[in-house]
C-alpha positions in Angstrom: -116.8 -97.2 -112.8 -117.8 -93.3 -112.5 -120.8 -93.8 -110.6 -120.2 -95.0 -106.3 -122.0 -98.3 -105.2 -124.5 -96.6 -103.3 -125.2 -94.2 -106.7 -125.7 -97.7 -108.6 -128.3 -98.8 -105.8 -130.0 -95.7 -105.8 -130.3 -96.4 -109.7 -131.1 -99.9 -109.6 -134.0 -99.0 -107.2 -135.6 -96.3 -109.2 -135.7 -98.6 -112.3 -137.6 -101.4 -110.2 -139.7 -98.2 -109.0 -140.6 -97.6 -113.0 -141.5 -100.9 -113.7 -144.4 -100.6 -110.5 -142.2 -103.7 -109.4 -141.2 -102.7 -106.1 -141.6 -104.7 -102.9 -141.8 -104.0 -99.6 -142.5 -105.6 -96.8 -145.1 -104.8 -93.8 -145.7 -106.1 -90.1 -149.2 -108.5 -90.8 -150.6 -109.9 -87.4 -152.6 -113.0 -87.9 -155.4 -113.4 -86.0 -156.9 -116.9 -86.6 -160.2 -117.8 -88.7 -159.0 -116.5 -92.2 -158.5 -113.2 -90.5 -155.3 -110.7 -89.8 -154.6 -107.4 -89.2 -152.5 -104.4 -90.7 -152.1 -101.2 -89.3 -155.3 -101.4 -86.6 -157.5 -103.0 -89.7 -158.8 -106.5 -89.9 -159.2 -108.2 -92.5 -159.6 -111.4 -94.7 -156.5 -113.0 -95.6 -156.2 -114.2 -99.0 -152.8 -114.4 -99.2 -150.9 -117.1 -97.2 -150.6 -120.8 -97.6 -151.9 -121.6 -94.2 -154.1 -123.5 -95.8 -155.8 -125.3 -92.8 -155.0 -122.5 -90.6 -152.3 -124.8 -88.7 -149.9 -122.2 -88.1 -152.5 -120.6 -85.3 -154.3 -123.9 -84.2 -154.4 -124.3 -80.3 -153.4 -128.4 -80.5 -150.4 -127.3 -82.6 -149.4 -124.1 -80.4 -149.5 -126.5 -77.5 -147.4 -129.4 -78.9 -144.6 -126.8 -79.7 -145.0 -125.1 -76.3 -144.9 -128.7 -74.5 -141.5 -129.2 -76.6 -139.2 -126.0 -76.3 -139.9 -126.8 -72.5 -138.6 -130.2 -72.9 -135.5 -129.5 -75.4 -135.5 -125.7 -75.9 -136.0 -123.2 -78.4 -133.4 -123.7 -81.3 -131.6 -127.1 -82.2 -128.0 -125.7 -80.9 -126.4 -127.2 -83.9 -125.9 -128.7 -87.2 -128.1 -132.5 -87.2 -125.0 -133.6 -88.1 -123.2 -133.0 -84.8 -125.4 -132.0 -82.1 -128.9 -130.8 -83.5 -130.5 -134.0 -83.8 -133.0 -133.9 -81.2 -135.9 -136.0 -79.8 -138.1 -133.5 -81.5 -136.4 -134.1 -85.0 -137.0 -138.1 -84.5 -140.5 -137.4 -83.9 -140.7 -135.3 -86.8 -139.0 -137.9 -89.2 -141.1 -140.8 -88.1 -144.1 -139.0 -88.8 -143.0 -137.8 -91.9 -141.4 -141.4 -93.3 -144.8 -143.0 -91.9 -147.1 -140.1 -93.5 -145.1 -140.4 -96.9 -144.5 -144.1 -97.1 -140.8 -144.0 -97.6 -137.8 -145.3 -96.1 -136.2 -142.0 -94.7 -136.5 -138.5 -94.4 -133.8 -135.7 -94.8 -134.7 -132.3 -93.1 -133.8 -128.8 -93.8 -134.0 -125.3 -92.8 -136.4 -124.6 -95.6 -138.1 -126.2 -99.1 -135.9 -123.6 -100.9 -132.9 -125.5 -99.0 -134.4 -128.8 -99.7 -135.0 -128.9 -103.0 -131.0 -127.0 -103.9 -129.4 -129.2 -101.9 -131.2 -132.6 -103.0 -130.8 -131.6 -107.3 -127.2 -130.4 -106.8 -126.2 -133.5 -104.8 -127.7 -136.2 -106.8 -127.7 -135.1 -110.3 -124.2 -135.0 -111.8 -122.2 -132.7 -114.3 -122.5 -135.4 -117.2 -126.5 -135.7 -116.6 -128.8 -133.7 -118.1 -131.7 -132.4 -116.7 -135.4 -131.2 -118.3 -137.0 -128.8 -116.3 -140.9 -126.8 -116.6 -140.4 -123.2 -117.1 -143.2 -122.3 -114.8 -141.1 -124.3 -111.7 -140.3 -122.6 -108.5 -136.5 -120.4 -108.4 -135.5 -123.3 -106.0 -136.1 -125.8 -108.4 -134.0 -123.6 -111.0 -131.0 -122.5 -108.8 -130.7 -126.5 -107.9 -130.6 -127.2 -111.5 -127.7 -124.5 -112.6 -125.9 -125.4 -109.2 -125.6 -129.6 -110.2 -123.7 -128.1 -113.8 -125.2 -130.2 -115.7 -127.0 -129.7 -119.0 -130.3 -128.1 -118.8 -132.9 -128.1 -121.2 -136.4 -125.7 -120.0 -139.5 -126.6 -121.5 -142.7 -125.0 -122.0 -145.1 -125.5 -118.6 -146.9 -128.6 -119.1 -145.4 -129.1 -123.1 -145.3 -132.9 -123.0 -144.9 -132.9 -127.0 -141.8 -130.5 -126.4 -140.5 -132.7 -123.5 -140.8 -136.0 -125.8 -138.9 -134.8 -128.2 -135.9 -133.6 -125.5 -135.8 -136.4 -124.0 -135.7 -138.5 -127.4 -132.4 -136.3 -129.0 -130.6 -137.0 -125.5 -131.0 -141.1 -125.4 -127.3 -141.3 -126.3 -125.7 -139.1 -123.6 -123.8 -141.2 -121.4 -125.3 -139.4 -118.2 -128.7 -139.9 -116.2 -131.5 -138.1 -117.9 -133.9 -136.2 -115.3 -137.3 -134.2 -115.4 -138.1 -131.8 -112.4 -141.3 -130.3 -112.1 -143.6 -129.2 -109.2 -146.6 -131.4 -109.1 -148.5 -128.4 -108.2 -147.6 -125.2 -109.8 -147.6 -122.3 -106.9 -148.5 -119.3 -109.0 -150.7 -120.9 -111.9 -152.6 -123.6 -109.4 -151.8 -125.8 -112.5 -151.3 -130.1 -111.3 -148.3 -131.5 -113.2 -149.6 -134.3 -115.7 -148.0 -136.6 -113.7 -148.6 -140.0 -114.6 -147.6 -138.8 -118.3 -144.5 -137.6 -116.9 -143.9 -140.9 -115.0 -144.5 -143.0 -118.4 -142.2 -140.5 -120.1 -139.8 -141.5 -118.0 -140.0 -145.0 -118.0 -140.1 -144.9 -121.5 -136.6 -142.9 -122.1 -135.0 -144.7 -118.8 -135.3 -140.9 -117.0 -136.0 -140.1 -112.9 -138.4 -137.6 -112.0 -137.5 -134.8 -109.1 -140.6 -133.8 -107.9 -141.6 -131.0 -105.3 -144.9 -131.6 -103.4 -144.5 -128.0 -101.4 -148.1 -127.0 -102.6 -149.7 -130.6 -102.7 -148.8 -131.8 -99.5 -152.0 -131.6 -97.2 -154.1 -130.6 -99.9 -154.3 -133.7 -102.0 -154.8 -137.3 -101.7 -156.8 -138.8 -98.8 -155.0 -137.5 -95.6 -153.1 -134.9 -97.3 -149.8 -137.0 -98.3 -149.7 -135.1 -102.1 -150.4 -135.7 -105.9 -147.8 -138.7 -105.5 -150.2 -140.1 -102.7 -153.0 -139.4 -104.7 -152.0 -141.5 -107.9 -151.0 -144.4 -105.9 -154.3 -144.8 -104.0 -156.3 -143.7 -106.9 -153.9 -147.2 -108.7 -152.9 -144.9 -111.7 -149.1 -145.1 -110.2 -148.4 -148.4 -108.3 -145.7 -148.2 -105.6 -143.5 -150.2 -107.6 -143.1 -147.7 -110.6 -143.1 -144.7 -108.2 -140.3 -146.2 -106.1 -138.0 -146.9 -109.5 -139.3 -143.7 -111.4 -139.3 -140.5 -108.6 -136.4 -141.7 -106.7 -137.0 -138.7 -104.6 -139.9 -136.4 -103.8 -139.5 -133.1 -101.8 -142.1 -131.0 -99.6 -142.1 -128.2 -97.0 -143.3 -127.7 -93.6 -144.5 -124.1 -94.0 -147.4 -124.3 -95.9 -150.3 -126.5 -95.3 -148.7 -128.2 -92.2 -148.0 -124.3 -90.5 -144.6 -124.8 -89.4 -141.2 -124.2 -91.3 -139.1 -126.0 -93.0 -138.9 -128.6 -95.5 -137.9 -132.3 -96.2 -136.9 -135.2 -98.9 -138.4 -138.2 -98.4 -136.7 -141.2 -100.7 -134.8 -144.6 -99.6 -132.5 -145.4 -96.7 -129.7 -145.3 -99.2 -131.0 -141.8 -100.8 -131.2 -139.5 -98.1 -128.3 -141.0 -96.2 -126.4 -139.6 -99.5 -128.3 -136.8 -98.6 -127.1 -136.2 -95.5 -123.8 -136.1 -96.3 -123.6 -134.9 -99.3 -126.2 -131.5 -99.7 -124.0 -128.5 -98.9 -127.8 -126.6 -97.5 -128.1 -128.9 -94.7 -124.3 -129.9 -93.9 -124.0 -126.0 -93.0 -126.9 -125.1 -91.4 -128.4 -125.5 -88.1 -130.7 -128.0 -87.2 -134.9 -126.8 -87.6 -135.6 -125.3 -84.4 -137.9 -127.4 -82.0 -141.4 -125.6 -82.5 -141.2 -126.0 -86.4 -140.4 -130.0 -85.6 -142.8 -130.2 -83.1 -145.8 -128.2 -84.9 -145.2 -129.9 -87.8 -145.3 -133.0 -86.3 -148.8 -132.4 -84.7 -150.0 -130.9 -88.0 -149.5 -134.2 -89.9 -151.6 -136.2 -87.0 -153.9 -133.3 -87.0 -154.4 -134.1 -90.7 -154.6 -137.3 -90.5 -157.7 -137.2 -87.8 -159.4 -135.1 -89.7 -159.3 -135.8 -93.6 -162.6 -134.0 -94.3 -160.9 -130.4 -93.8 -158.7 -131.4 -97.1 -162.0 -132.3 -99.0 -163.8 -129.0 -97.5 -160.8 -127.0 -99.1 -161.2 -128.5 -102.5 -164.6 -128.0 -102.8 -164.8 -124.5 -101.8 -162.1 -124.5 -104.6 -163.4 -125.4 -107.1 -167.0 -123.2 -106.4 -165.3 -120.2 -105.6 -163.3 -120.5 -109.0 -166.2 -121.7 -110.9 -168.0 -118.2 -109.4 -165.1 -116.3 -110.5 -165.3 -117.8 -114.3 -169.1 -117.1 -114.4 -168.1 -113.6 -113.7 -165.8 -113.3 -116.5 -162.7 -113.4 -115.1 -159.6 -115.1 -116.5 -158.8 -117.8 -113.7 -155.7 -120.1 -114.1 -155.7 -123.3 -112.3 -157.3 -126.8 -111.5 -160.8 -126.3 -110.6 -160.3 -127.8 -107.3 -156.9 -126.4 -106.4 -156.7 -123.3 -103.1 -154.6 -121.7 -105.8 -156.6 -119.3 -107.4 -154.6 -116.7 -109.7 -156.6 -114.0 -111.4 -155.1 -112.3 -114.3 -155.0 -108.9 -114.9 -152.0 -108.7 -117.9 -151.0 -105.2 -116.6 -149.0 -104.7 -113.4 -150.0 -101.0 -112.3 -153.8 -102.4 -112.9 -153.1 -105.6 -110.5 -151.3 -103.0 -107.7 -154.4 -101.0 -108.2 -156.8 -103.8 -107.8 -154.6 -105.2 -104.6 -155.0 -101.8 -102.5 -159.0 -101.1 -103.4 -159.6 -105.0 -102.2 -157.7 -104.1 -99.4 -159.4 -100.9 -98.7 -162.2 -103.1 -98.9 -160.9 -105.2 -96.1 -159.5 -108.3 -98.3 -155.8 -108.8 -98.1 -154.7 -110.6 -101.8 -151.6 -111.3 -103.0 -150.7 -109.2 -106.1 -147.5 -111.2 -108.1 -146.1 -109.4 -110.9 -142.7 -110.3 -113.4 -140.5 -111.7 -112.4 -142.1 -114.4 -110.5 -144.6 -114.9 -113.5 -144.1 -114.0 -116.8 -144.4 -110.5 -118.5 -147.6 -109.6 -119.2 -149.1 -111.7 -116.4 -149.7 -110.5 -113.3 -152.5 -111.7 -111.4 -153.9 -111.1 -108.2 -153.0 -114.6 -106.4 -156.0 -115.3 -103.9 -155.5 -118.5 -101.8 -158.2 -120.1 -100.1 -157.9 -121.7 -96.7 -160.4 -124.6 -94.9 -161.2 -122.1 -92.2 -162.1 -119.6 -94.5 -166.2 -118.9 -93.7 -168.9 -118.8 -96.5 -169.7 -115.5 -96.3 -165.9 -114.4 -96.8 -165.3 -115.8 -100.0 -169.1 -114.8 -101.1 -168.2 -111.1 -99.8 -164.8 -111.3 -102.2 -166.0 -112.7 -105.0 -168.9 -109.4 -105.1 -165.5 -107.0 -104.4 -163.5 -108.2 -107.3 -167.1 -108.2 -109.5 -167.8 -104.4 -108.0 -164.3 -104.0 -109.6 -164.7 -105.3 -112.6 -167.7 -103.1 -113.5 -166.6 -100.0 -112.2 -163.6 -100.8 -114.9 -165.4 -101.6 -117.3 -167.0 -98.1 -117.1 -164.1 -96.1 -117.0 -163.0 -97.5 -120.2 
């Protein structure tokens, strides 16, 4: 090759630059409330998936405090030899008893978690059907079990039908992975149509909760949890159709990490058998421990998870009377706003800023070309008057252009 590696970067970068696709990182302080600051600024954070404000609640803080005293600050080890502390157990019980399963597997991350438990249970003469719109993890776990993978169109049950009908004589297990709660569109899964799918064609259903967990069903246990107590999935048909469901600690609970939650028999597989836990080390103690206090912190108070869903659904049902193009549930915290151009969506990202509104801005490749959106999460903590004061922003925007057009 004529040109050096670091020539090759240097070109690689400035094509990124072109595209207005560059990212960058930035030190963000959170300061509790909905709030966080940048640079000396405050100001409201739309951005994270805190989405009870968990990662700065006092309870929590304390809990994780109380247990690096007790076992230290990092787990010292891999589970599997050393790093399986009391903290861990804690976490696990909480977790099985919260999810209603047998066991729990946990890893360094949902990204970790959902690799390691598609490339360890799905083999190379399966085939596997998998939602375009689902999360890189989700993907990479797919291409890393080697075998066959069909993509189908988000949501395409007509598309995924048909799949699943021209592979009934492959000699392999047939499986369909999807989120049940789409992180950049706010979509749900139709998941009791995918569950029937699959007992129809003899399939198993991955599923991963990340987004769903604390923010549906009564105390926050998922879509999954939701079905079952709403009775359109028994127990029964969930335990023989979604043999394993996967979540993460890191989002509504506030903590890190993630887990898979499936039978004794499952995850002890698991454990000995997914390459992304075998070789890591263990969760450090505050993620098990704040994690641990989010879940009961959930379960005492269930009304914060209806409080999020209907400020939801008004503040997306303000944006549509606007005349903005809003993807999503109505009640989901998920609230994407697209703008089709990605220099237009940067634009929009730094005057709401300016304006003292910190929004996500996600651009290709995370979604597809031609639509970026401005990705504005809503939290429980987040005041009246702080969604009111964004939605007249992103209005104030749209006029002015409107006018320069």
């Amino acid at each position: 090759m004529s040109n050096s590696f670091h020539d090759d970067v240097r070109d690689r970068l400035n094509a990124i630059k072109e595209q207005n696709l560059l990212r960058t990182r930035r030190v963000v302080e959170p300061l509790g409330q909905g709030r966080c600051r940048i640079e000396g600024r405050e100001l409201w954070d739309f951005s994270s998936n805190d989405y009870h404000g968990y990662s700065l609640d006092p309870a929590i803080q304390s809990a994780a405090i109380k247990a690096i005293e007790q076992y230290g600050v990092g787990a010292r080890a891999s589970v599997l030899i050393s790093g399986w502390t009391p903290a861990h157990q804690d976490l696990c019980d909480a977790l099985r008893n919260f999810e209603s399963v047998d066991e729990i597997l946990l890893c360094s991350s949902g990204y970790a978690a959902c690799q390691g438990a598609i490339a360890s249970l799905v083999q190379e003469e399966d085939i596997l059907f998998c939602d375009r719109l689902n999360h890189a993890c989700l993907i990479d776990g797919c291409r890393l079990s080697k075998a066959k993978l069909r993509v189908y169109r988000h949501e395409d049950m007509t598309t995924l039908r048909r799949e699943l009908t021209k592979a009934q004589s492959i000699q392999g297990r047939r499986w369909i992975v999807t989120e049940t709660v789409f992180g950049m569109d706010g979509t749900n899964a139709p998941l009791v149509e995918l569950v029937q799918l699959a007992e129809e064609f003899d399939a198993y259903l991955i599923c991963d909760e990340a987004h769903a967990t604390g923010v549906y069903g009564s105390s926050g246990q998922g879509l999954i949890g939701q079905f079952r107590e709403q009775g359109e999935l028994t127990a029964e048909l969930i335990e023989r159709r979604i043999p394993v469901r996967i979540g993460t600690l890191s989002k509504a609970l506030g903590s890190q990490g993630g887990f898979v939650a499936g039978s004794a028999e499952t995850i002890q597989l698991l454990w000995n058998t997914s390459r992304p836990l075998m070789f890591s080390t263990g969760l450090s103690i505050a993620a098990c421990a704040s994690a641990t206090a989010a879940i009961k912190q959930l379960q005492a108070h269930p009304q914060q998870i209806s409080k999020l869903r209907n400020q939801s659904r008004q503040f997306r049902l303000n944006l549509k009377r606007s005349g903005f193009e809003v993807l999503g549930q109505e009640n989901s915290p998920i609230i994407p706003v697209v703008l089709h151009n990605e220099e237009k969506t940067m634009e929009w990202a730094k005057e709401l800023e300016s304006r003292g509104f910190l929004v996500g801005a996600i651009r290709p490749p995370t979604v597809p070309q031609g639509t970026a959106r401005l990705r504005i999460t809503l939290s429980s903590i987040h005041p009246e008057r702080s969604t009111d004061k964004l939605i007249k922003a992103l209005q104030e925007l749209q006029e002015s252009s409107v006018e320069k057009t």
